[in-house]
N, C-alpha and C positions, 0 to 999 in steps of 0.2 A: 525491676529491670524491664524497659520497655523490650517490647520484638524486636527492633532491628540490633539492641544489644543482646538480646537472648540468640538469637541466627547468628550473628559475629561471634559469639563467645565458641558456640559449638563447631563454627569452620575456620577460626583462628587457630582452636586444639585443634582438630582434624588436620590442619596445615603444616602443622611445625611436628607431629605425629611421625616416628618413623614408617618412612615407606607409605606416608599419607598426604593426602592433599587435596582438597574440593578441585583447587585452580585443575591442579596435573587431571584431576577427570575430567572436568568441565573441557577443558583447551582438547584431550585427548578424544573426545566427543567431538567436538567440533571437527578436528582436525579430520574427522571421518566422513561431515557429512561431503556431498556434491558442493563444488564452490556453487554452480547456480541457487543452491538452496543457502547458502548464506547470503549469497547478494548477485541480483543477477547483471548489476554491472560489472562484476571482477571481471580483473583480467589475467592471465595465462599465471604471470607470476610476479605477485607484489611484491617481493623483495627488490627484481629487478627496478622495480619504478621506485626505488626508494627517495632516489633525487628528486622526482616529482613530488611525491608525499611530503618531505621534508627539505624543499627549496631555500638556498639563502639568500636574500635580495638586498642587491649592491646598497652601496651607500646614496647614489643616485636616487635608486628604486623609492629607498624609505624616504627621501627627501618629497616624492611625490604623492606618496602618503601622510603626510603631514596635516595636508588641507582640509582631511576625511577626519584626523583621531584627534585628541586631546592626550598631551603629557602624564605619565603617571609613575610614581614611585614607587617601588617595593622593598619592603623590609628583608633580611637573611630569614625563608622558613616561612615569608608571610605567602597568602593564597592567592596567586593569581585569577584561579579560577576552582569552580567547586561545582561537587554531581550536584545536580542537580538545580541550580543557579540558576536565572535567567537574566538574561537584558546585557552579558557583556561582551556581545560581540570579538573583534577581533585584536586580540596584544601583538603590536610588531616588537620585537625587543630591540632597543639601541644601543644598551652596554647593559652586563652582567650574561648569568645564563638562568632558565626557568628548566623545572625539570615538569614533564607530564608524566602520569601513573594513571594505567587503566585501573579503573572504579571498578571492581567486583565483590555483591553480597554472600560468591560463593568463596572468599578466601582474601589473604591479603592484597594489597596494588601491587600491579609488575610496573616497574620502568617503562615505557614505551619509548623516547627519546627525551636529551636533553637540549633546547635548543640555545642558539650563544649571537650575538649581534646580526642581526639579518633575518634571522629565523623568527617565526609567529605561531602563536597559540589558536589554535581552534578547528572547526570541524564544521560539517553540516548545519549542527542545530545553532550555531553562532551566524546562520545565514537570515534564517527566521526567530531568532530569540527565543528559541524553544531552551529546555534547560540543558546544562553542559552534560556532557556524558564521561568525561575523564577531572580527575583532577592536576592540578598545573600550579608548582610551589616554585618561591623561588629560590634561587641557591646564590648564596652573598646578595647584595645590593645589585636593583634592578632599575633599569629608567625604559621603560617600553610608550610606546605608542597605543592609546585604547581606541579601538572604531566601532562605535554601536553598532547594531546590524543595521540599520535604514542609511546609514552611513558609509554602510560596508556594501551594502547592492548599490548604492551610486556612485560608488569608486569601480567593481565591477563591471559598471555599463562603461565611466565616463574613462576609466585607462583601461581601454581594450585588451592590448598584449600581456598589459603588466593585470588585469583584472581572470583572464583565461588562466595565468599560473596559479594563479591564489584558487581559483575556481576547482582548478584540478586537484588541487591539493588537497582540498575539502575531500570533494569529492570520494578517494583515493583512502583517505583518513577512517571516513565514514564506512570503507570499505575494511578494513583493517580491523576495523571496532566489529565490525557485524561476522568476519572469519573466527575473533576469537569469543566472540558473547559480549565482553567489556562494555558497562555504563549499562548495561543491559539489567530486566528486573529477572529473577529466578523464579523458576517455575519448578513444583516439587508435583510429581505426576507422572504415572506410568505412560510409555512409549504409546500404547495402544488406545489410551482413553480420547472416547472420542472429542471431550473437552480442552483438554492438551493438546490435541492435534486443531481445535479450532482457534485458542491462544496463539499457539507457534503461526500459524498460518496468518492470524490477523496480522501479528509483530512482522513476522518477514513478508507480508504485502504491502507493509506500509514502510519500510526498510528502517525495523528497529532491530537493535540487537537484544541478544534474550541469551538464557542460557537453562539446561533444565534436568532435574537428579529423578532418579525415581526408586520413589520407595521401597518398590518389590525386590530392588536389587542392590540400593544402597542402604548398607544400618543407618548413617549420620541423619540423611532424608527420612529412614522408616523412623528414628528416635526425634526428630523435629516433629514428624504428624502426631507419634505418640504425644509430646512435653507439652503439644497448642490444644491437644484433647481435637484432634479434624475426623469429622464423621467424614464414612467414606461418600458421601454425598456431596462434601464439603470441597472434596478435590477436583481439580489443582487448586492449591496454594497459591500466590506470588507475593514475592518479597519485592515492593519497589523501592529506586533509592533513597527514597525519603523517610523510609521504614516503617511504612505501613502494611501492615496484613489483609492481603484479600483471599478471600474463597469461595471459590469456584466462578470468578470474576465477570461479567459481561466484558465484551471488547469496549462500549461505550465507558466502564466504569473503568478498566485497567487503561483504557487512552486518557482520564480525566488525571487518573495518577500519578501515570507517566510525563504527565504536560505537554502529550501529541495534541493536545486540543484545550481551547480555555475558552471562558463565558463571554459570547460576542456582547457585543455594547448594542444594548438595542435602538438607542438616540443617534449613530450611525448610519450615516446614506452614505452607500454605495452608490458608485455608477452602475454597476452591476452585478448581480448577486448569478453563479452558473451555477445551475442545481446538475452534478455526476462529474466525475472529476474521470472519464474516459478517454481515447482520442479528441473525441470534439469536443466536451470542455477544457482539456489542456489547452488543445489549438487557441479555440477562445482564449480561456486567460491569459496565453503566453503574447497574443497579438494584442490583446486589449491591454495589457498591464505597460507594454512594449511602448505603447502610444498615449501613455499617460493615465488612462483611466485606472480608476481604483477597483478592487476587483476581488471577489471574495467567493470560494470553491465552496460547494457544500457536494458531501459524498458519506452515504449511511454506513459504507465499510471501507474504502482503502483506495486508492489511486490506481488507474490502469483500467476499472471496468474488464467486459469480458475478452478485449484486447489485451490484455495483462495474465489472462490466462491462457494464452497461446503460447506451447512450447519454442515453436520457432517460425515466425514468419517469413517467407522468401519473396513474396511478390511487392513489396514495399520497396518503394523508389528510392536509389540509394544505398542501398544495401543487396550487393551482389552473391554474398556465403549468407544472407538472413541473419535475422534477429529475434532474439527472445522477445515475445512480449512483453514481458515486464520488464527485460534493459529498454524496448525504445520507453516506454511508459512511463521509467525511472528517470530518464533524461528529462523530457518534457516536466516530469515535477518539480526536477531542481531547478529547469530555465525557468518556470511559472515563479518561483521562490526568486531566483535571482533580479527578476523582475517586479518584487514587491507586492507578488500575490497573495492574501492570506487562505490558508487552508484551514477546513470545518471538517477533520475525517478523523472519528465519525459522528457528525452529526446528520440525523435525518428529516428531508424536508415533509411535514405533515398536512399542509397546505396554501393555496396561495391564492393573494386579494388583492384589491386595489384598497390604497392608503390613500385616506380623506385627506390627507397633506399633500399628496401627489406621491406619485412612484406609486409600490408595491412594498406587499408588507408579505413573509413568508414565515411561517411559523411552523417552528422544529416540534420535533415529536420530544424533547425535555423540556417544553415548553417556553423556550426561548424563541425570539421573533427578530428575524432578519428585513433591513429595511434596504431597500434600491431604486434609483432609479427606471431600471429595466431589467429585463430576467431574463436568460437564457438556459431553456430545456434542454440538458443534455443524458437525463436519467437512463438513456438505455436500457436495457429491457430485464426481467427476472428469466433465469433458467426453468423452463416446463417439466415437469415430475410425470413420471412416466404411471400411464395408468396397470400396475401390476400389483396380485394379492402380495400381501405380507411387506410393501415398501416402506411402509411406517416405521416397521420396527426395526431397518437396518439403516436408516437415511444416514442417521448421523455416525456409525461406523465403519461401513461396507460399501455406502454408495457414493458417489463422489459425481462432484459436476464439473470439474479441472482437472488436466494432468500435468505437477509440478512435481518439484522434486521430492516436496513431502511427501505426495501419493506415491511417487515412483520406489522410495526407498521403502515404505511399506509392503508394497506390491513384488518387491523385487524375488526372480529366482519363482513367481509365482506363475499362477493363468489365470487369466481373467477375459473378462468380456466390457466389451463397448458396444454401446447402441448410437447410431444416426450417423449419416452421410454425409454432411455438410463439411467444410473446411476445416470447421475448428478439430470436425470430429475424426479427420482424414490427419491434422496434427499432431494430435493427440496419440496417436495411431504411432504414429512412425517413431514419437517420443516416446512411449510404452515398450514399442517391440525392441529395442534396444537396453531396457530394463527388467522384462520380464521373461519367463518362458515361454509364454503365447497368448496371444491376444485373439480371442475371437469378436470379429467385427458382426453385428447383426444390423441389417438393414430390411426394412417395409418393401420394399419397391424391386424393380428385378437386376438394377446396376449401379453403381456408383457415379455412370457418364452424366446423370441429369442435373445434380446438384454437389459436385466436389469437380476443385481445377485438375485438369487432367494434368500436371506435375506431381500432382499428390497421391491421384491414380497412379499411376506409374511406378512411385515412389513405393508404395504399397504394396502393388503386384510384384516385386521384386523382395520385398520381407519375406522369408521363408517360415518365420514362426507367426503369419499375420494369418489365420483364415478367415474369408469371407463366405457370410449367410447370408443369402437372399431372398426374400418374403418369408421372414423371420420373425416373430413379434417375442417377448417375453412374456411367459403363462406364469409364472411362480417364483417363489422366490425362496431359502429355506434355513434353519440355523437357528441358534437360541442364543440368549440372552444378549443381542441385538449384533453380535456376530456371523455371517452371511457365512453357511457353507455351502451352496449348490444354487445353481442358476438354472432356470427351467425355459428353453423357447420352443415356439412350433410353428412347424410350415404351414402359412398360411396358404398355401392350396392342397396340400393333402391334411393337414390335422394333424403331422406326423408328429410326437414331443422329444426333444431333444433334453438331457438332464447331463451335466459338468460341475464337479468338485470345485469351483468359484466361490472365493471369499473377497473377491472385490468386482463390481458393479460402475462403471463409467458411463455415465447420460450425458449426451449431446444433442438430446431432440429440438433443439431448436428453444426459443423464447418468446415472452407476452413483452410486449410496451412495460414501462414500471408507471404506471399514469393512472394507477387506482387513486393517490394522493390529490389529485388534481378536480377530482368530482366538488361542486359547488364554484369551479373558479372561473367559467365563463367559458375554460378553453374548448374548443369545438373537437371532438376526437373522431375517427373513423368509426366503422363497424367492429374493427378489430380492436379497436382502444389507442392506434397509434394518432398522434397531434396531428391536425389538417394544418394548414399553411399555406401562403402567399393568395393567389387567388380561390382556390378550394376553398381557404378559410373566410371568406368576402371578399366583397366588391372592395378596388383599392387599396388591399393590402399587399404591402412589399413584401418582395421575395422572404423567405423566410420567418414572417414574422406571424403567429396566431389571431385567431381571432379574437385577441386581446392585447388591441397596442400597447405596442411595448416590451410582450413578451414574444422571445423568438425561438424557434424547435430546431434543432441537429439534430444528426446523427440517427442511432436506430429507432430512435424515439420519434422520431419523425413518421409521418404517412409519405410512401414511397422514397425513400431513404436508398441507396444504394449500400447494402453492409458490406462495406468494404473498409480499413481501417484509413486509406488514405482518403477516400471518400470523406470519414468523418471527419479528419483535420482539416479536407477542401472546407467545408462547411463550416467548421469553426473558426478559420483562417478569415471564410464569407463572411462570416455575419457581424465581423466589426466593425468593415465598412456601412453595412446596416444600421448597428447600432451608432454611430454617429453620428447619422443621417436624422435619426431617431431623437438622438440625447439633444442634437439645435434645434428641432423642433418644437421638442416639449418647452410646456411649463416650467417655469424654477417651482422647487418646492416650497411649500409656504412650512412656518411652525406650526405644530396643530399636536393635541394630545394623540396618547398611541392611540389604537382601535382596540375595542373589544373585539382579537381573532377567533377562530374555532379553536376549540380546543384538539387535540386528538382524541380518538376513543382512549 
C-alpha cells in the first residue's frame, strides 16, 4: 500500500465513522479561521456572488468561444478534469451536464456544483496551467468546448466584457477552494510549531489552499505519525495530491510538489527576466506582458514582497476605506497571469551575468539559469533583526516580522509588543490592537511625528489598548525551549528596565537592500548596498537603468527610492517604456553555448 492509499484508507474510516469525519473537522477548522486568513480577496459573502462564481453564458456567449477551444467529447463517468492534472485549461459545456467535487486527502469529495449548458469548468490554476485543484466528471454524455490556457488569456484580453466574467469567476472559485482547504495538500502538525506556522504562511502568501490536523489533539493524525514511524523532527508531514510524503518540507520542495512552480527551460530568452515579484515587479510585468513582451517573475518566497505584509493600506489611490496588502498584491498577480506572465515563486535568484550570446544569464540558487534579454531589479529589501541577547532562540516561534492573520490568531486575547515607527509598523499597530489585549509600541526616538503618516498617528492615539514607549530599546529577551515569555526594554536616558509577561515580539525596524546576490555582477551599489541608477550609475545612462545596460533597478531596491507602494508601481509602470527603448536597441541574440555561471555557495 503506497501513502496516499494508506492516508485515504484511515480518513475514509474516519468519514463514514459515526459521529466522525476528517472533512466535518477540517471545514469546521476553517470555517473558524478570519476570512482574510483564508484569502485576502474574499468578499463579505460568497454565497451571495453565487451567480458570479457559477455564470451561465448565453448561447451567443459560447458561440464566441469557439475561435479560442477545440470540440471535445465525454463519456457518462468519464473525467473532465483531475487533481492534479495540468495543461487543461478551460471546459465550456454545450450539452450534457459535468459534476465538480472538491479533491480532499483529508476525507471523501464533497459536490461543489453541477454545471449544465452554458456553465464551464475551471478555476485559477486553469489560468496558468498549473494543476487542477478539484475534480470535474461527467454525468451522461458531454460535448463541451476545451481552451488551453494560452488560449484562455487571449480570449480574456481579446472579449473584454465576456473575458471580466469568466475572470471573475476564476477568481471567486479560487476563493471558495481556499475557505474550505479543497485541492489543498494536508499538513499534520501542531498549531504552535514554528514549522507549520511557516508552511501555512508560505501556502496562504502565495494563495494556495491547505488544510491541517494536529496530532496533539487528533488520534486519526496522532495514529498516521505513529503507522509513517515520524520522528518528531520529522514534523509537519504533508500529504500532497499526488500522494507523496513529505517531512518537514522546505517551501521550495512542497511548491515543487504542489506544481506552484516547474523547471524553467534554460534555452529560453525572455525579453525579460523581473527578479521580486512586489509592487514594482508586478507593475513591471503587468505592463510589459500587457504590451507583448514575454516576461517571467522570479520571487525566493511568494508574491506581494513587504507590501503584502501590510494589514491595511489607506493612502493608495483609489482606494477610499483601504486595502489589505495582500488583496491589492493578489489582484496584480492574477492580472500579471492574465497577461501571460509566468511566475518562479519560489525560485531564488543566486546571481547575474552577461550572456556571451547577448542578453543576461541569471542563475537560481537550485541551480537552474534564466536567460533574457534585459533584467529588472525589483528584490526589495530583507527585514533587519534586531540586535537583542537571547533573539536566536525565539526567531522562528515568538518573533515575527508581519502582522496577518496567522500572527493575529495566535496572539489573540494576548500582549505583546512591537518595536519601530515606520508605517508598516504604525499598521501593524492598529491591525494588532483590534486582536489583542495590548500592544505596547517601543520606539528609539522621542515621537512618532518624524517617520509614521500622521493618519496612523492619530489612528493610534486613539487605541486605548495601544501604549507608546519612547526612547525604549529592547535589553532581553526570556523563555525556553524557544517559546518567548517575557520582553525586557529600557529607557534609554535613564537606564530604567522595564520587564512584561510577552510571548510574542513584532519587528518593524526597518530593512537592508536584498543585493548581497548581486556581488561579481558589475552592478554599481551605494554605501548602503542599494542599486545606483540613471546618471549616478554613469555617464549616459537612462533613467532607471544600472550601471549595466540592460539591467534596470525599482522600487526599494533602488538608491533613493521613494517607499511608498504607489511609488513602486510608478516605477514599474516607468521602466517599460525604458525597456523598449532598450530591447530596439540592442543586438539580436546570436546561438552560442550556455556559460559556465557561478555557482551558489
Amino acid at each position: 500500500m503506497n501513502c496516499r492509499a494508506a492516508w485515504r484508507g484511515f480518513f475514509l474510516a474516519r468519514a463514514t465513522a459515526p459521529g466522525g469525519g476528517a472533512r466535518v473537522v477540517v471545514r469546521a477548522r476553517l470555517n473558524r479561521l478570519p476570512q482574510a486568513e483564508t484569502d485576502p480577496m474574499a468578499q463579505p459573502d460568497l454565497e451571495s456572488r453565487r451567480p458570479q462564481m457559477f455564470p451561465t453564458l448565453t448561447a451567443a456567449e459560447l458561440g464566441r468561444l469557439r475561435g479560442f477551444g477545440d470540440l471535445h467529447r465525454f463519456a457518462d463517468g468519464e473525467p473532465v478534469e483531475r487533481p492534479g492534472e495540468t495543461g487543461h485549461g478551460l471546459a465550456a459545456i454545450l450539452s450534457g451536464e459535468v459534476e465538480v467535487f472538491g479533491h480532499s486527502e483529508a476525507g471523501p469529495s464533497e459536490l461543489i456544483v453541477t454545471h449544465g449548458p452554458g456553465g464551464f469548468v475551471g478555476e485559477l490554476a486553469q489560468l496558468s496551467g498549473r494543476p487542477a485543484l478539484v475534480e470535474a466528471r461527467a454525468k451522461g454524455a458531454v460535448e463541451a468546448l476545451v481552451i488551453p490556457p494560452d488560449r484562455l488569456r487571449a480570449l480574456l484580453v481579446a472579449e473584454a466584457e465576456l473575458g471580466e466574467r469568466i475572470m471573475r469567476a476564476l477568481i471567486l472559485r479560487r476563493v471558495s477552494l481556499l475557505e474550505t482547504g479543497a485541492g489543498g495538500p494536508l499538513i499534520i502538525g501542531a498549531e504552535d510549531d514554528p514549522n507549520v506556522r511557516r508552511l501555512e504562511g508560505f501556502l496562504a502568501r502565495n494563495g494556495h489552499p491547505q488544510h491541517r490536523l494536529d496530532p496533539n489533539v487528533d488520534a486519526d493524525a496522532a495514529t498516521l505519525v505513529t503507522r509513517f514511524e515520524v520522528r518528531p523532527d520529522e514534523l509537519p508531514i504533508v500529504l500532497c495530491p499526488d500522494g507523496a510524503l513529505l517531512r518537514n518540507p522546505s517551501e521550495a520542495k512542497l511548491a515543487r510538489c504542489l506544481g506552484l512552480v516547474a523547471p524553467i527551460d534554460p534555452e529560453r530568452l525572455y525579453d525579460v527576466a523581473v527578479v521580486g515579484a512586489g509592487p514594482a515587479g508586478l507593475a513591471t510585468a503587468v505592463y510589459a506582458a500587457s504590451e507583448g513582451l514575454s516576461v517571467l517573475v522570479l520571487d525566493c518566497r511568494a508574491f506581494g514582497g513587504q507590501a503584502g505584509a501590510s494589514s491595511r493600506i489607506e493612502n493608495y489611490l483609489g482606494f477610499p476605506t483601504g486595502i489589505s496588502g495582500m488583496a491589492l498584491m493578489a489582484r496584480a498577480y492574477n492580472q500579471a497571469q492574465k497577461f501571460g506572465v509566468e511566475m518562479a515563486i519560489p525560485d531564488e535568484a543566486a546571481s547575474l551575468s552577461a550572456h556571451p550570446a547577448g542578453g543576461f544569464a541569471v542563475a537560481l540558487a537550485n541551480a537552474e539559469q534564466v536567460r533574457a534579454r534585459a533584467v529588472v531589479l525589483a528584490a526589495g529589501a530583507r527585514y533587519r533583526r534586531l540586535e537583542a541577547a537571547g533573539l536566536d532562540a525565539f526567531e522562528a516561534a515568538s518573533v515575527h516580522y508581519w502582522a496577518s492573520p496567522l500572527e493575529g490568531r495566535l496572539c489573540a486575547g494576548q500582549e505583546v509588543a512591537l518595536v519601530g515607527g515606520g508605517n508598516s509598523a504604525g499598521q501593524a499597530v492598529v491591525y494588532l490592537a483590534g486582536q489583542v489585549a495590548k500592544v505596547w509600541l517601543l520606539v528609539r526616538g522621542p515621537s512618532l511625528e518624524a517617520s509614521m503618516s500622521r493618519y496612523l498617528i492619530d489612528r493610534i492615539s486613539a487605541l486605548p489598548n495601544v501604549e507608546l514607549v519612547t526612547h525604549a530599546e529592547v535589553s532581553g529577551l526570556e523563555g525556553e525551549d524557544g517559546q518567548l515569555e517575557a520582553v525586557r526594554w529600557r529607557d534609554r536616558r535613564s537606564g530604567q528596565e522595564t520587564r512584561r509577561p510577552i510571548r510574542h515580539l513584532f519587528l518593524f525596524v526597518g530593512a537592508d537592500p536584498n543585493t548581497g546576490w548581486l556581488a561579481g555582477s558589475q552592478v554599481a551599489l551605494d554605501s548602503k548596498g542599494f542599486v545606483l541608477t540613471g546618471e549616478a550609475a554613469g555617464e549616459g545612462r537612462r533613467p532607471l537603468e544600472t550601471s549595466l545596460p540592460g539591467v534596470f533597478a525599482i522600487g526599494d531596491v533602488r538608491a533613493g527610492s521613494v517607499k511608498r507602494v504607489a511609488a513602486a508601481v510608478g516605477e514599474g509602470a516607468q521602466v517599460v517604456a525604458i525597456l523598449h527603448s532598450h530591447l530596439a536597441d540592442a543586438p539580436p541574440p546570436t546561438e552560442a553555448a550556455r556559460p559556465n555561471l557561478p555557482q551558489p555557495a
